[in-house]
C-alpha positions in Angstrom: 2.5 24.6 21.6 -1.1 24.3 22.0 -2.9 20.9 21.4 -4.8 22.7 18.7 -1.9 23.1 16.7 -1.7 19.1 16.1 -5.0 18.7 16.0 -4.5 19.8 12.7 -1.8 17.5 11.4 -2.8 14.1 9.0 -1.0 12.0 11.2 -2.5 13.2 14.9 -6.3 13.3 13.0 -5.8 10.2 11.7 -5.4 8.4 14.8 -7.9 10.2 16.4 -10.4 9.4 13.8 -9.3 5.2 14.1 -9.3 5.8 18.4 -12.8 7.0 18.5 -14.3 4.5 16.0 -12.5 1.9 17.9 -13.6 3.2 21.5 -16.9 3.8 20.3 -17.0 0.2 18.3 -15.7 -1.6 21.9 -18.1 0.5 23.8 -21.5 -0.5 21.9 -19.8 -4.4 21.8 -19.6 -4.1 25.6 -23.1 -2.3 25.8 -24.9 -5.5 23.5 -26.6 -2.4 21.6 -26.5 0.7 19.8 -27.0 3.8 21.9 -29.4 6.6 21.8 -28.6 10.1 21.4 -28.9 10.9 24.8 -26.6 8.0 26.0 -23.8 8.5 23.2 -24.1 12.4 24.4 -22.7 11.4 28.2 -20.2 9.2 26.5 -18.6 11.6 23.6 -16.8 13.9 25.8 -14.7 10.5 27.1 -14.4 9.2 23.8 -12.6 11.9 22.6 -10.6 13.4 25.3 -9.3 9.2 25.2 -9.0 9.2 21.6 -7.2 13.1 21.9 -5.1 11.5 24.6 -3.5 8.5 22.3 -3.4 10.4 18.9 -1.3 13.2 21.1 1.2 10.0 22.4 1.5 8.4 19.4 2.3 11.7 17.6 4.9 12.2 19.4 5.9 9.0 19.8 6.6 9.0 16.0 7.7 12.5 15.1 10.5 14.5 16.0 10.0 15.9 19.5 12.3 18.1 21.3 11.2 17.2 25.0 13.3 14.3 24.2 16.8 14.7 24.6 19.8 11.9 25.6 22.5 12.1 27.6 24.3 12.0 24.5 22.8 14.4 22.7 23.5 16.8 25.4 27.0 16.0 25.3 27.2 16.6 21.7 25.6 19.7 21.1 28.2 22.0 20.0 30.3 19.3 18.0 26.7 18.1 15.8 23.8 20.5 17.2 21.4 18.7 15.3 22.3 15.3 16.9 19.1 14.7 18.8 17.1 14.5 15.6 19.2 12.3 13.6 19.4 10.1 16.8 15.5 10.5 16.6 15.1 9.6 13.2 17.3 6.2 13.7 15.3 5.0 16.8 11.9 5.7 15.0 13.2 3.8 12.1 14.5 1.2 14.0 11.1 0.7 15.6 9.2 0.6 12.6 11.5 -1.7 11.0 11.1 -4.2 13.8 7.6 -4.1 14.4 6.8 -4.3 10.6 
């Protein structure tokens, strides 16, 4: 599925929106000063293929992804073929409960 395709979800233009203020934010801290045009032209590019880069990870960190398959989720798919997403759904919950 092409990139595009999230790019268009809340969550993945969400944390694209909070990565490239951030970036940007850390970058003019570092800096000392606001930049021009033509400096914050040479830097965009980064910023966003960065900011692209860690919406993209976190999306799928959080959402249901089917790259990610255990050993027994393989092992189980003709008894519960829809094992992998309900063992998905209890890991992402678990993590969210413990880091909140």
């Amino acid at each position: 599925m092409p990139e595009d395709a999230w790019a268009r979800h809340p969550l993945f233009n969400r944390v694209y929106q909070d990565s490239v203020q951030s970036r940007f934010a850390q970058a003019e801290f570092i800096k000392g000063r606001r930049f021009t045009e033509a400096e914050f032209q040479e830097l965009q590019y980064a910023l966003e293929k960065a900011a692209r880069n860690d919406a993209l990870k976190f999306v799928k960190k959080t959402l249901y992804n089917v790259e990610r398959r255990s050993n027994a989720a393989h092992m189980l798919r003709f008894i519960s073929p829809f094992f992998s997403a309900q063992e998905n759904a209890v890991k992402t919950w678990l993590r969210i409960a413990s880091d909140n």
